[in-house]
GUNU-45183 format. One line per field, with one value per atom (N, C-alpha, C): x, y, z; residue in one letter; atom name. Coordinates in pm, whole numbers, plus 50000, padded with zeros to 5 digits. Layout:
east = c(X_...) $
north = c(Y_...) $
up = c(Z_...) $
r = c(A_...) $
a = c(CA_...) $
This chain:
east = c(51004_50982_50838_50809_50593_50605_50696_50622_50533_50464_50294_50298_50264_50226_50108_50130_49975_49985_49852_49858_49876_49989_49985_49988_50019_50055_49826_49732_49679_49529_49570_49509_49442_49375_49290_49296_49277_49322_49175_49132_48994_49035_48976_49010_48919_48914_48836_48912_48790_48773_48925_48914_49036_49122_49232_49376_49434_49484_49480_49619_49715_49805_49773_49754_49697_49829_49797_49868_49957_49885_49918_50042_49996_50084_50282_50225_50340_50410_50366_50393_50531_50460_50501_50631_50612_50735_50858_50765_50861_50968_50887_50975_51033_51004_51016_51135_51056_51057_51228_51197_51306_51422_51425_51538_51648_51619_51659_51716_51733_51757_51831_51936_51987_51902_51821_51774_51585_51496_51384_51338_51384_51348_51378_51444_51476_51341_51277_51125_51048_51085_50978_50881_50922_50875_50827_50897_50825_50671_50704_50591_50441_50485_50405_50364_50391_50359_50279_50325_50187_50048_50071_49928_49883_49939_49856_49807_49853_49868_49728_49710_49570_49478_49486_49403_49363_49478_49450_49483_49508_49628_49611_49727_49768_49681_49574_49509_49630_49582_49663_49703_49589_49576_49697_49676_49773_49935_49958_50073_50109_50066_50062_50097_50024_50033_50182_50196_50318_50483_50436_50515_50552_50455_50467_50560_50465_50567_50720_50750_50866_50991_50892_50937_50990_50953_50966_50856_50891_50793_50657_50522_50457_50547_50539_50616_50685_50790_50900_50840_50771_50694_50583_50546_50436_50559_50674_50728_50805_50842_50855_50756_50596_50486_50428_50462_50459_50570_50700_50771_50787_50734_50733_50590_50597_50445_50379_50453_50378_50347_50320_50220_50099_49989_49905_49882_49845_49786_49637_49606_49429_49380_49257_49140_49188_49202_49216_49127_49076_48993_49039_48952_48910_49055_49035_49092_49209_49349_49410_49463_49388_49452_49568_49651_49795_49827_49861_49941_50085_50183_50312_50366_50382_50449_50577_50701_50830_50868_50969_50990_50962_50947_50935_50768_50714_50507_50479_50561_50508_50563_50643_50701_50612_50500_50449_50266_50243_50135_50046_50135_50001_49928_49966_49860_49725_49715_49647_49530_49634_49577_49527_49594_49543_49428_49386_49259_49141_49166_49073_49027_49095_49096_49005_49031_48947_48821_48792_48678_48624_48672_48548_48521_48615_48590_48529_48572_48483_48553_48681_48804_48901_48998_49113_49191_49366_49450_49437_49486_49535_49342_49277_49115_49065_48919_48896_48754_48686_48544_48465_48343_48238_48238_48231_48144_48264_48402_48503_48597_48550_48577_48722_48739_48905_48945_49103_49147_49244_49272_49368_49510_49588_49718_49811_49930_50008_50184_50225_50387_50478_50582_50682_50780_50764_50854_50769_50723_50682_50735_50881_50988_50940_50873_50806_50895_50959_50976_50946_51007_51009_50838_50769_50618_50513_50603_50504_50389_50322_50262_50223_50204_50167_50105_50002_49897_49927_49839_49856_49717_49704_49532_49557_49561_49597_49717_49745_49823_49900_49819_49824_49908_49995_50071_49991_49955_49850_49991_50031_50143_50108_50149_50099_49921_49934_49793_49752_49653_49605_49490_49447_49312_49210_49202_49057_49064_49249_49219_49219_49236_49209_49094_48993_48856_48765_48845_48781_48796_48926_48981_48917_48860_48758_48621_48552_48432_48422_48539_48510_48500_48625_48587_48474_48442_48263_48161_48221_48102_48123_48232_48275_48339_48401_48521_48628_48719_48826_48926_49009_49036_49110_49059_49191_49350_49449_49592_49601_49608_49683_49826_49838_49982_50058_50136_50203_50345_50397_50529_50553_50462_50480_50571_50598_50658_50773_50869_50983_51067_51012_51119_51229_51357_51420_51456_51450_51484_51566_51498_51601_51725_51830_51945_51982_52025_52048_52005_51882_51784_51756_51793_51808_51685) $
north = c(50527_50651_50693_50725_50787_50946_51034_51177_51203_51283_51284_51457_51507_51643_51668_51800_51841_52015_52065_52195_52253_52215_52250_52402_52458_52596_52647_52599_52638_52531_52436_52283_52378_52313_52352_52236_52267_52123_52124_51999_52005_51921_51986_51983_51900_51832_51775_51880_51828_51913_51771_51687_51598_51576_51584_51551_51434_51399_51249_51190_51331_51260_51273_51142_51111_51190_51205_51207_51081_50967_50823_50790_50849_50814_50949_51088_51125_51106_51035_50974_50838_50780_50693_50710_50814_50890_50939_51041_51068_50972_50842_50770_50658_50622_50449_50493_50579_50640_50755_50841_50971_50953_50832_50815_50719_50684_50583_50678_50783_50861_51005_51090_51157_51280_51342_51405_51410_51508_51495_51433_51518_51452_51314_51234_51067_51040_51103_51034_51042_51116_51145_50970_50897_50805_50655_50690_50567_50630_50799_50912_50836_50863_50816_50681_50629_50471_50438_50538_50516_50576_50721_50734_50673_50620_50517_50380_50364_50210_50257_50398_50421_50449_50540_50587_50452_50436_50327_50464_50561_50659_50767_50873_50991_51153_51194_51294_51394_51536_51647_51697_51703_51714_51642_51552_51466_51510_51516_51541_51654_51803_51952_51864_51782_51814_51700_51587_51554_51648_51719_51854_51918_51982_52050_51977_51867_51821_51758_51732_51717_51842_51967_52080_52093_52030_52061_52127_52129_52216_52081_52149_52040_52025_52080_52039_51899_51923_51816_51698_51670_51586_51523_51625_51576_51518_51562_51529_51353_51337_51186_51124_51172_51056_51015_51152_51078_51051_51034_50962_50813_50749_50597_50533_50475_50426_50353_50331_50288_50299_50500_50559_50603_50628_50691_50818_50895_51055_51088_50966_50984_50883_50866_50736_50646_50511_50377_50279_50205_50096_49977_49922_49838_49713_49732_49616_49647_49668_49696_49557_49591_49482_49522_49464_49517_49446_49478_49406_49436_49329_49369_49404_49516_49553_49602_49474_49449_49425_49379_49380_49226_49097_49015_48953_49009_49045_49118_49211_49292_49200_49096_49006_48939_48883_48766_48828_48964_49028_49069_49123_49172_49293_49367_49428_49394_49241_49198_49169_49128_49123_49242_49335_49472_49517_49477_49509_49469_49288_49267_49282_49365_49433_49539_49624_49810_49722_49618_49588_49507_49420_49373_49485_49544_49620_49790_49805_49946_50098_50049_50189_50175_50301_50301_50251_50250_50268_50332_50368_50460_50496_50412_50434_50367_50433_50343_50312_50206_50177_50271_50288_50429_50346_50195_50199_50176_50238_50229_50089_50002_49834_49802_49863_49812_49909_49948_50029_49946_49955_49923_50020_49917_49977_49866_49939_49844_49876_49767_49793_49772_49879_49778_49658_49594_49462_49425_49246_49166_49090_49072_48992_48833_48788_48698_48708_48697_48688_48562_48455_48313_48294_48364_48303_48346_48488_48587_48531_48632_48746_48723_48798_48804_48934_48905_49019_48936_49108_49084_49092_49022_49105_49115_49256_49242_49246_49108_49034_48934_48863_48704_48744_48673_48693_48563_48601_48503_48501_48411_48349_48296_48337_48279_48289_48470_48458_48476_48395_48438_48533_48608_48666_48663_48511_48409_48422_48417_48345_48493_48590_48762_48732_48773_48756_48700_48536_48511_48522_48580_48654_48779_48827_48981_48914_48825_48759_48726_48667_48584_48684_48801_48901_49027_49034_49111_48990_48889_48835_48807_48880_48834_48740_48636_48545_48562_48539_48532_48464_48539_48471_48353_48252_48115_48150_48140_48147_48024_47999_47878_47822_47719_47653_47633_47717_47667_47635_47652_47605_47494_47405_47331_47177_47196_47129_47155_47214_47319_47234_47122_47068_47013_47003_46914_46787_46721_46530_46474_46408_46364_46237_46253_46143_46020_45930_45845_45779_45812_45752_45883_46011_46111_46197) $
up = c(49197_49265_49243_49352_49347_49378_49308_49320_49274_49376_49340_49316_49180_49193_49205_49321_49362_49357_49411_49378_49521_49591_49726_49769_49684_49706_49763_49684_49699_49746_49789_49905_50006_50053_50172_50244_50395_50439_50572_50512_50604_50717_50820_50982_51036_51126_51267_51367_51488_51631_51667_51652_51693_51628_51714_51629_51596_51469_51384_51532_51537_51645_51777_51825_51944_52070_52182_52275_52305_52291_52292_52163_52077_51977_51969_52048_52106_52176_52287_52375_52302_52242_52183_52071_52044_51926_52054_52151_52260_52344_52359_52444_52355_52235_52182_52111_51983_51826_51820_51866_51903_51968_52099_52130_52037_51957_51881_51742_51759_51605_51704_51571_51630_51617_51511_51492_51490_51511_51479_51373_51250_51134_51066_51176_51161_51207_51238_51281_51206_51072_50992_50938_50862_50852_50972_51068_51191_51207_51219_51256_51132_51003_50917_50913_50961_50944_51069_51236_51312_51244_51155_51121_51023_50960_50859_50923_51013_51065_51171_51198_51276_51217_51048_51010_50844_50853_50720_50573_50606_50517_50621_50525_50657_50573_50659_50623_50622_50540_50507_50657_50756_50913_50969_50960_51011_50989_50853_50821_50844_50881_50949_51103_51159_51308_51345_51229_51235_51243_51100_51083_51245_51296_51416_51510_51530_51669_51660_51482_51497_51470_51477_51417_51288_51189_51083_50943_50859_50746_50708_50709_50686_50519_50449_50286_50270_50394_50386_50407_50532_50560_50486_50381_50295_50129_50163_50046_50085_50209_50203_50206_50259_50229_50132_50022_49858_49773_49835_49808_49789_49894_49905_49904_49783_49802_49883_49987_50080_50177_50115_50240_50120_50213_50141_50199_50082_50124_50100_50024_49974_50041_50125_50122_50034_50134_50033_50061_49994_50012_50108_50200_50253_50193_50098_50052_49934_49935_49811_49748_49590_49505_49408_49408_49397_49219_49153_48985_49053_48978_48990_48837_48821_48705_48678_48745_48708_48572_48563_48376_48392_48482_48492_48439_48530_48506_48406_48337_48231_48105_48096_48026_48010_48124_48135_48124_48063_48058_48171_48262_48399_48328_48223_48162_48160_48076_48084_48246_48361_48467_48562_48502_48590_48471_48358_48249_48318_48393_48418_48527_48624_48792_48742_48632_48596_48570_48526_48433_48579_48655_48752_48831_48874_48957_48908_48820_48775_48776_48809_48815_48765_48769_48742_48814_48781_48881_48930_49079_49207_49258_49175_49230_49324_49411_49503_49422_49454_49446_49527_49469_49527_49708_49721_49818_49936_49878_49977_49993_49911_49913_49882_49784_49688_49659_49622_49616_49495_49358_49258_49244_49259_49226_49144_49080_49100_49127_49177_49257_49147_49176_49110_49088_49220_49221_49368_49376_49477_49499_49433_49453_49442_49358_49319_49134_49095_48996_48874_48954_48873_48923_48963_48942_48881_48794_48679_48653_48617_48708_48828_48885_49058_49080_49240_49252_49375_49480_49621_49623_49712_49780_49907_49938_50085_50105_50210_50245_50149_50051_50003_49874_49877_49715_49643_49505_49396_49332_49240_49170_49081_48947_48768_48792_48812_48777_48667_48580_48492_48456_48387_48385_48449_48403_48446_48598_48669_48816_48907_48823_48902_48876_48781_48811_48954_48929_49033_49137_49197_49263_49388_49228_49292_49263_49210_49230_49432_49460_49576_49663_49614_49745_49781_49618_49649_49679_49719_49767_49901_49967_50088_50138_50037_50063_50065_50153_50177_50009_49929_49796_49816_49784_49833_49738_49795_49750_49687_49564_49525_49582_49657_49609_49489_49493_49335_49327_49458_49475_49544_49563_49636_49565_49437_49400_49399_49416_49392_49515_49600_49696_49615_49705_49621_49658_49538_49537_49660_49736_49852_49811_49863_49735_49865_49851_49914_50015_50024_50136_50251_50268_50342_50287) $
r = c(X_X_X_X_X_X_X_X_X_X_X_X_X_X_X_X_X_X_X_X_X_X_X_X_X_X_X_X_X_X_X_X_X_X_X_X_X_X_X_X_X_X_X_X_X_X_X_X_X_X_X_X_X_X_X_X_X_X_X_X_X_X_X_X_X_X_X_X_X_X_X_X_X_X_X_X_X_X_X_X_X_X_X_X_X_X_X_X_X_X_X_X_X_X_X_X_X_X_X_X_X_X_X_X_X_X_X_X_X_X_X_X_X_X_X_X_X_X_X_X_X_X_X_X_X_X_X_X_X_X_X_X_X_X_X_X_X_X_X_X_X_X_X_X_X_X_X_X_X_X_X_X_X_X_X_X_X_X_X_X_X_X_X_X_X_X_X_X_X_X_X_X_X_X_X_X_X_X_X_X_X_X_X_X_X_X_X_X_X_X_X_X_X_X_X_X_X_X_X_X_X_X_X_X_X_X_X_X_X_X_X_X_X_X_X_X_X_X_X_X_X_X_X_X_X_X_X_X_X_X_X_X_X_X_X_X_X_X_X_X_X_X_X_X_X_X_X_X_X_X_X_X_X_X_X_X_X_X_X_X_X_X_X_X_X_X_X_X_X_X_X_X_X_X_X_X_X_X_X_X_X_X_X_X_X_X_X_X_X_X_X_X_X_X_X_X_X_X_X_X_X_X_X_X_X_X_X_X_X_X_X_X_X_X_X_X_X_X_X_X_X_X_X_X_X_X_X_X_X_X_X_X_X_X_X_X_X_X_X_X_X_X_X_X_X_X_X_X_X_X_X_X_X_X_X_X_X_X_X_X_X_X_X_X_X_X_X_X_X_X_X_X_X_X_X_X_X_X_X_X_X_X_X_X_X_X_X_X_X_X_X_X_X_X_X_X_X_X_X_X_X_X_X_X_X_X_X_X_X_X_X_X_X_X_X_X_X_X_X_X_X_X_X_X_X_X_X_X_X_X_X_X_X_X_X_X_X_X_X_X_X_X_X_X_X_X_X_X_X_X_X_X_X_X_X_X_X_X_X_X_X_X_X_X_X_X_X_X_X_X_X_X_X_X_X_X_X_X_X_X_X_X_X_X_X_X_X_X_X_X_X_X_X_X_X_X_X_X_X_X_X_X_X_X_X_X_X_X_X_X_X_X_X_X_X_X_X_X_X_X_X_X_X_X_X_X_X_X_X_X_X_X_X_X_X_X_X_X_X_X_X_X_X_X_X_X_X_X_X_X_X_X_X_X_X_X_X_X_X_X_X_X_X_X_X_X_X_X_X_X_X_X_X_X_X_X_X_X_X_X_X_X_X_X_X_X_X_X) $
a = c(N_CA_C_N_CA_C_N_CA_C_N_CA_C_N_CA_C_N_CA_C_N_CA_C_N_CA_C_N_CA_C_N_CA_C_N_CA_C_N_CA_C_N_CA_C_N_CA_C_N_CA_C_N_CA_C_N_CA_C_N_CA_C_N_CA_C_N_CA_C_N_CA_C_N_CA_C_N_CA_C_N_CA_C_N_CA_C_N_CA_C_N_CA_C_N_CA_C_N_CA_C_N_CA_C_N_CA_C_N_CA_C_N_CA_C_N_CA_C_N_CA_C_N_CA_C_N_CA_C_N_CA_C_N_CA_C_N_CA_C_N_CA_C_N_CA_C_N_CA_C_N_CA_C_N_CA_C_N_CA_C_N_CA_C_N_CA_C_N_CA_C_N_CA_C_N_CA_C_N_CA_C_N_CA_C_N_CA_C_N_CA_C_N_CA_C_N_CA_C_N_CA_C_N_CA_C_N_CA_C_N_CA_C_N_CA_C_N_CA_C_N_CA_C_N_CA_C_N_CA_C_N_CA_C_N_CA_C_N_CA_C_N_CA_C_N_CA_C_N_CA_C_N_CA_C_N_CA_C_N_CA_C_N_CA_C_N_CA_C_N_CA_C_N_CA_C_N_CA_C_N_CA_C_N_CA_C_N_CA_C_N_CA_C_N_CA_C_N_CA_C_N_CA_C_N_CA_C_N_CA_C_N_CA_C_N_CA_C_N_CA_C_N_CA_C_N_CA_C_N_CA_C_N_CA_C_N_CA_C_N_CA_C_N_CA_C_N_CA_C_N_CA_C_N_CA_C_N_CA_C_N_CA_C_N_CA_C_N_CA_C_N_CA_C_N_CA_C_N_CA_C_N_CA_C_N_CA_C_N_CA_C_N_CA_C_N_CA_C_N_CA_C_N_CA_C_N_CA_C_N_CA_C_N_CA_C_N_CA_C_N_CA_C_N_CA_C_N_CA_C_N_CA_C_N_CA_C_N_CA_C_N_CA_C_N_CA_C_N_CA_C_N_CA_C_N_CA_C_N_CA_C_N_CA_C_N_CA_C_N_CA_C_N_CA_C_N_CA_C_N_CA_C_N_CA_C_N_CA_C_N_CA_C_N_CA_C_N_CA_C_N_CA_C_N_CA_C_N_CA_C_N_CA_C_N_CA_C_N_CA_C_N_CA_C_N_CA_C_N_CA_C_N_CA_C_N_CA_C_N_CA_C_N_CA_C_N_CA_C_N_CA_C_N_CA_C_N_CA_C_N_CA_C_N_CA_C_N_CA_C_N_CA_C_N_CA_C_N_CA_C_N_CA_C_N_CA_C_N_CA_C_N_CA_C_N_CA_C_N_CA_C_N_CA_C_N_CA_C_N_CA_C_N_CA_C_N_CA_C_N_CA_C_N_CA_C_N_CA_C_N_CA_C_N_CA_C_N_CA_C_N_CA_C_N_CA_C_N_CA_C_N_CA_C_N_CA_C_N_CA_C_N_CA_C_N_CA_C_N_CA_C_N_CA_C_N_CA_C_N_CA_C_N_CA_C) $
């Protein structure tokens, strides 16, 4: 669970002349999203996942003008997007590098691997880099278990990473490389028996 306490009672919520929800994207709730649910507030999360999926997280703006059009309290709406971590409510980096800290990875020391994420990179958890680049977190389960520890970048699940191979990890990608994924399961076929 990700409840996030904040001081909402007394937030200020900084505005643009434009609205994060597009016409395009009501449109889109109106005809796709809404008919498919009995109530407004079944839209609350499809709603959140177009503005993150436009904005790359959902401004305070956003989540007020979500609020509105599905007629509900911005509160509620701001209380399922920090519910599930996998929305954001703050600026995230370019790039999120993920630790998995299951009892599986924390068995197998991702401590260790999320030490050396703060130290190349220069932050905390839930931090971004000054120049907007990476964003550190970590999940609680990548369903990777039998390949402890594991880290995402991105997209890419890394498998029995060690220290050394996060490092180089975030070496390749401040230098603009794409991080190569090791194969590591590729042995895991099984024995073919009788000539088959």
């Amino acid at each position: 669970m990700s409840w996030t306490a904040k001081p909402s009672g007394t937030a200020t919520v900084e505005r643009r002349a434009e609205p994060y929800l597009t016409s395009e994207m009501k449109s889109h709730l109106t005809d796709v999203i809404l008919p498919r649910f009995e109530t407004k507030r079944a839209a609350t999360i499809p709603g959140l996942h177009l503005l993150q999926h436009a904005y790359n997280w959902i401004p305070p703006q956003a989540i007020e003008e979500l609020a509105a059009f599905l007629e509900l309290d911005p509160g509620s709406v701001l209380d399922t997007a920090s519910f599930y971590e996998e929305f954001w409510t703050v600026p995230r980096g370019e790039h999120i590098v993920a630790v998995c800290r299951s009892m599986a990875c924390e068995f197998c020391d991702s401590a260790a691997i999320t030490k050396v994420c703060e130290q190349e990179l220069g932050i905390g958890l839930h931090e971004t880099t000054a120049d907007g680049k990476f964003t550190l977190v970590e999940l609680e389960c990548m369903g990777s278990c039998g390949s402890a520890p594991v880290s995402l970048f991105d997209e890419d699940l890394h498998e029995f990473v060690t220290p050394e191979r996060m490092r180089q990890i975030i070496r390749d990608a401040m230098n603009g490389q794409r991080p190569k994924v090791e194969q590591t399961t590729s042995d895991l076929s099984l024995p073919q028996q009788n000539g088959h």
